[in-house]
N, C-alpha and C positions, 0 to 999 in steps of 0.2 A: 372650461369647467368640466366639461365629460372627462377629458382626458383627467385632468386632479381629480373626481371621483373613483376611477377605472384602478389608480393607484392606491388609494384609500383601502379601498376594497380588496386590493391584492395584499397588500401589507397586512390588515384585517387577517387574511386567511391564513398569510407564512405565520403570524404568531400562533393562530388558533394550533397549528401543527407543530409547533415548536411547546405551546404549552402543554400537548397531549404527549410528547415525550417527556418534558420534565417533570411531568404529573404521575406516568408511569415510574420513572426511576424512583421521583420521592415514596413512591407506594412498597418499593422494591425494597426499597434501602430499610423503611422503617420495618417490614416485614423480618429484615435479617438481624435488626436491633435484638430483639428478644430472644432469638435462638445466640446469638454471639452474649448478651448479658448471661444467659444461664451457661455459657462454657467457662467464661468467667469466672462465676461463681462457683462453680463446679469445680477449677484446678488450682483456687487461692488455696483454700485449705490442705491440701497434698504439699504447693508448695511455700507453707509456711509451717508445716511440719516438720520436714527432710530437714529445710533450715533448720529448725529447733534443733532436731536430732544433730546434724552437724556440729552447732555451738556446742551445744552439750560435752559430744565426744571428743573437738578441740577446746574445750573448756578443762574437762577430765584428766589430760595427757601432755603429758613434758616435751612430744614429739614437734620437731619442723617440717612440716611437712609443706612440698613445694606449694600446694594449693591455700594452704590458711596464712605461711609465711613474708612479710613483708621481703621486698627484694630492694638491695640498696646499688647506689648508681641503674636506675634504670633508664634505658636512654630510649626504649619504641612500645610504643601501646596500641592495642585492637582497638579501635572504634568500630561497632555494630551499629549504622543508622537503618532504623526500619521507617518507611513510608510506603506506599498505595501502588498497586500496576497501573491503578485509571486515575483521571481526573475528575473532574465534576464532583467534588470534595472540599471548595472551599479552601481555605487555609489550611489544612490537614499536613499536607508535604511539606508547605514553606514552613510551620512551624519545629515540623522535625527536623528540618533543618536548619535553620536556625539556630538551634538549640543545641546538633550537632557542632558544629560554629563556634557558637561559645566554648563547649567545651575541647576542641580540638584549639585555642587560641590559648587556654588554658594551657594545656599540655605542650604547646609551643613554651610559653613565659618559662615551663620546668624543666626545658630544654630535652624533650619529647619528641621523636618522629612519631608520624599515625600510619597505619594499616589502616585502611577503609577496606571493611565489610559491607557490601549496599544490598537493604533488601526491600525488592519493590522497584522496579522500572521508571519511578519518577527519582529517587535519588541514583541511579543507576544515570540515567539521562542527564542530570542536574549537574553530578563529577565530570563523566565522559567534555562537557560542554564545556567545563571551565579546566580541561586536560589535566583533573587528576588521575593519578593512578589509584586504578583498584586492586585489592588483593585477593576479594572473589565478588560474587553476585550473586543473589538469592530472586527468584522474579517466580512470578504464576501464580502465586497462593496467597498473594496478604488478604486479601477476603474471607476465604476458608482455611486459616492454616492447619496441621493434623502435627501430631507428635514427631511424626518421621519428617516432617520439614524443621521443626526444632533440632532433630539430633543430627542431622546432616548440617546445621550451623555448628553446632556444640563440637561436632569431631574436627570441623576445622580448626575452629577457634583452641582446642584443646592440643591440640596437634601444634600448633604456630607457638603455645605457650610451653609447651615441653621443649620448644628448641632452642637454644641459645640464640642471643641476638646477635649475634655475629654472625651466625646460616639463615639469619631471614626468622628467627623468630621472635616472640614479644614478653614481655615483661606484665604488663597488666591488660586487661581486658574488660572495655566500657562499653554499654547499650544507651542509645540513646531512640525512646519509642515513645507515643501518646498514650498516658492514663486515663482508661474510662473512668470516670468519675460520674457525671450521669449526661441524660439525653443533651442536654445545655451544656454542659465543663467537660472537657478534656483536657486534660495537661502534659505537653511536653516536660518528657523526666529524663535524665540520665543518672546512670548510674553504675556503680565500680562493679564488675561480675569477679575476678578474680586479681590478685588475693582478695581473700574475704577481709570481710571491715569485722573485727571482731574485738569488741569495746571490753571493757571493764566497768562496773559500774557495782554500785552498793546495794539498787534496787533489785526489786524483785522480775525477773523477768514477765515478761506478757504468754497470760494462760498458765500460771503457776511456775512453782519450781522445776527448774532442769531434773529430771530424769536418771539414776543413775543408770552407769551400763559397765558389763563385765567384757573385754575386747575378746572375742575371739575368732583369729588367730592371735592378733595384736591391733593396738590402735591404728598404725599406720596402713594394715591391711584394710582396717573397717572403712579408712581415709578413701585410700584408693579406689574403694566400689562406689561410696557415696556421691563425691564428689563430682562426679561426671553425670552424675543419675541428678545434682544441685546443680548444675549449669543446664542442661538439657530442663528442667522443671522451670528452671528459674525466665529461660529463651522462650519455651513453652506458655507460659504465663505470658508474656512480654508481647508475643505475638498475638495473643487472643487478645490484649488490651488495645492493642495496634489496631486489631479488626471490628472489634465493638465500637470503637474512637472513629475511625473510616469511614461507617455505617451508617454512626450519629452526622458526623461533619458533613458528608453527602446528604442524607435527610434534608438537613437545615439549608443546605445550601439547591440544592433542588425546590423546596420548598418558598427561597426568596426567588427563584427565579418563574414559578410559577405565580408566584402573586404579581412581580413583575408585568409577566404577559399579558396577567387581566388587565392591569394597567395599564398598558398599550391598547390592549383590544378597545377597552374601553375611549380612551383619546382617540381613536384611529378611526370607530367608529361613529364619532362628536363630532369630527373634522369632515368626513363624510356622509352623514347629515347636515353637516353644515353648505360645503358644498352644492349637494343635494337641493336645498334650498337656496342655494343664490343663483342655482342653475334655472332652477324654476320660474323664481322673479324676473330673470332676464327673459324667459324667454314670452311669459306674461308680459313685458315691458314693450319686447319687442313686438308681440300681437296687438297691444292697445296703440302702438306708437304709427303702425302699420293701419289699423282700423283710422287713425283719426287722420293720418296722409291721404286717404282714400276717399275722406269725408269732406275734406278740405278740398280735394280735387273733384268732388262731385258740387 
């Protein structure tokens, strides 16, 4: 019975210390929630303007330009998966990957090879494991990302799509990353970076009418400056969304593991009470059983 208490009690303490860790990170994580929501909100609007501006001036002009124009027989596309350098985030990575998944099976059925971009040490691990090949690696920042980790994607990714597929480079280019939507939702999204998806439609676009503009030099000059300043905004955004998502999903998942612990602490400490008191009756038992041996022999 001592020894079954001795363990009760130990076990007892390894949680107590285990929930003082994951009580600290949930603390952390939510801490970083509010600073990553306001960067968010803070670079939607830049890039959902540049976008406008874009439409607009391929809207405006007869030109083909590499970057808005569909390209036919395409046979290799970028995938950008972004996921997390740490763990303790719950579902967070498996969903982005996943999600990556589908759509690289996708692009398989269109008779598609992929470029994998991994950014974040858990999809970096995840390829390497199942021997794919990478075509780079982005790692250290998905927490805190800053603009110059955006553009340092952007110029590869930019770079692989100016070169013909026949030298190694690619025809379209996909991101696949988590949508903050709020503390609770996140959503794995993917979606097409380049060529632009640019519809036709009768309605009236969102935030009013397009904007007219006078090119100068010419359109396809205006093209060429924008474009890389829309994929660099567009990665930019995508990564802050990646980070707020990260932040929330660790929260929450920190948070069950800390209720968790109570719950054990709790049981551990029931079990050894309980013990506690069978140890006592026995040895009650033993003194009374002892007392009347004594009595009987007197």
């Amino acid at each position: 019975m001592a020894g079954q208490l001795r363990e009760y009690r130990r076990r007892v303490r390894t949680v107590q210390s285990t929930k003082k860790i994951t009580r600290a990170m949930e603390l952390i994580a939510a801490s970083r929630i509010a600073k990553a929501r306001a960067r968010v909100a803070a670079s939607r609007p830049y890039a959902a303007e540049i976008t406008r501006v874009i439409s607009a001036v391929a809207s405006q002009s007869t030109i083909n330009h590499p970057l808005t124009t569909e390209r036919s027989g395409v046979t290799r596309a970028a995938v950008v998966v972004v996921t997390s350098d740490r763990g303790l985030a719950g579902g967070y990575s498996a969903n982005a990957l996943r999600q990556a998944g589908e759509l690289m099976e996708l692009l398989a059925d269109e008779g598609k090879s992929v470029a994998l971009y991994a950014v974040g040490r858990k999809a970096v691990t995840y390829y390497r494991f199942r021997g794919r090949e990478l075509a780079s690696e982005f790692t250290g920042f998905t927490e805190q990302p800053t603009y110059a980790d955006a553009k340092a994607i952007a110029d590869e990714l930019l770079a692989a799509f100016t070169l013909d597929e026949a030298d190694g480079g690619v025809g379209e280019i996909h991101i696949v990353y988590t949508e903050y939507v709020s503390a609770m939702t996140q959503t794995p999204e993917a979606h097409r970076l380049l060529p632009m998806v640019l519809e036709e439609t009768t309605e009236a676009p969102a935030g009013g009418a397009l904007p007219v503009y006078e090119f100068e030099p010419s359109a396809e000059g205006v093209l060429d400056a924008l474009l890389p300043r829309y994929v660099e905004s567009r990665l930019y955004v995508a990564l802050l969304e990646a980070a707020a998502s990260e932040s929330a999903s660790r929260q929450r998942a920190m948070k069950s593991a800390t209720d968790n612990a109570e719950e054990l602490i709790r049981t551990y400490t029931r079990l050894a009470n309980r013990a506690r008191q069978e140890a006592i009756t026995q040895e009650i038992s033993e003194i009374v059983g002892g007392a009347n041996a004594l009595a009987d022999a007197g």
